[in-house]
C-alpha positions in Angstrom: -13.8 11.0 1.8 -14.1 10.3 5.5 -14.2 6.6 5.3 -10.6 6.6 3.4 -9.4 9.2 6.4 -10.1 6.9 8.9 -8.6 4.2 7.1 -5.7 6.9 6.5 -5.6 7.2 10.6 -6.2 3.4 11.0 -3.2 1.8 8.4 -0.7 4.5 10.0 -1.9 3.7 13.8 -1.8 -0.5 13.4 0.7 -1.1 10.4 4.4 -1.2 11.7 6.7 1.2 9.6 9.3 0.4 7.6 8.4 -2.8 6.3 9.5 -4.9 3.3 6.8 -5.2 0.3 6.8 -6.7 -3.0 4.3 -5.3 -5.9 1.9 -7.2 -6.1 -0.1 -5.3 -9.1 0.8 -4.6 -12.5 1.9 -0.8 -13.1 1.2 0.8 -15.9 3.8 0.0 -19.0 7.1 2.5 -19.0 6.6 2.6 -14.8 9.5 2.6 -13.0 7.8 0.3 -10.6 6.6 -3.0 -11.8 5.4 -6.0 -10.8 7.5 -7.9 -8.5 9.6 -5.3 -7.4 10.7 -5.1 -3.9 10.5 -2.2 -1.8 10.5 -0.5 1.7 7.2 0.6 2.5 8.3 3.6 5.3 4.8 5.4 5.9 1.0 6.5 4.7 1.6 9.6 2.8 -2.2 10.7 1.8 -5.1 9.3 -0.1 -7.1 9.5 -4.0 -10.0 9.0 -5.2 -8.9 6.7 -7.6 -6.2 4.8 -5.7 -7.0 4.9 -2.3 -4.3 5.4 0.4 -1.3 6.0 -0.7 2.2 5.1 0.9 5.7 6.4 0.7 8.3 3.5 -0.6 11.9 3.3 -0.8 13.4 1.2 -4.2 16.6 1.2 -3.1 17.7 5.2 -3.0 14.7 6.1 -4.8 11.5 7.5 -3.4 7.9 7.0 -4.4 4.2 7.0 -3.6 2.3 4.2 -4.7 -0.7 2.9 -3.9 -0.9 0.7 -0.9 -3.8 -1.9 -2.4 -0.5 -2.5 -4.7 1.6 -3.7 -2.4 2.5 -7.2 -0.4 3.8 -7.9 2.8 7.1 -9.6 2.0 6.7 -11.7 5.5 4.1 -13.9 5.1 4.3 -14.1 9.1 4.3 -10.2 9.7 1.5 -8.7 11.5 1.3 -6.4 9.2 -0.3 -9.0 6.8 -3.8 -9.0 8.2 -4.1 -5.7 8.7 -3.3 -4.7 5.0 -5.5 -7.5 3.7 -8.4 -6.5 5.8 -8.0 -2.7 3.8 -7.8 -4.4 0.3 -10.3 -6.0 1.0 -12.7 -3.2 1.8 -10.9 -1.3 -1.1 -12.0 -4.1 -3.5 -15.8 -4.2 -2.7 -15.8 0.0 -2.8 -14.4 -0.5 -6.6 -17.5 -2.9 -6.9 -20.3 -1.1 -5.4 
């Protein structure tokens, strides 16, 4: 539980809020987020077990959490990109150890 707080602490100290996203997962059947989807990604709202950190989107005037490991950086050129990538990558190899 530490390790995802200080990646909690670590996304919402080096990510720049709002940014665009896409998701880049598929979501379970019936979701009302799905694959492709473009959002606003506005802030880190908490962690799970399961999912790992968790952020707060806007889908237009809709609100949700989702998990961030589902999302893309829409800018290919944002800073933003690395940083992200370097957490799903860590969150990959904790789903594999």
């Amino acid at each position: 539980m530490e390790e995802k707080t200080d990646w909690m602490e670590f996304l919402s100290s080096n990510l720049v809020f709002p940014f665009d996203g896409i998701v880049d997962d598929s979501q379970d059947p019936g979701s009302l987020v799905q694959y492709g989807d473009k959002l606003v990604v506005a802030k880190i709202t908490g962690d799970d077990d399961k999912y790992g950190i968790i952020a707060g989107v806007r889908m237009g005037r809709s609100r949700r959490h989702l998990p961030i490991v589902d999302i893309a950086i829409a800018d290919s050129g944002s800073p933003n990109k690395t940083t992200l990538d370097v957490y799903k990558a860590w969150f990959a190899n904790e789903l594999n150890a």
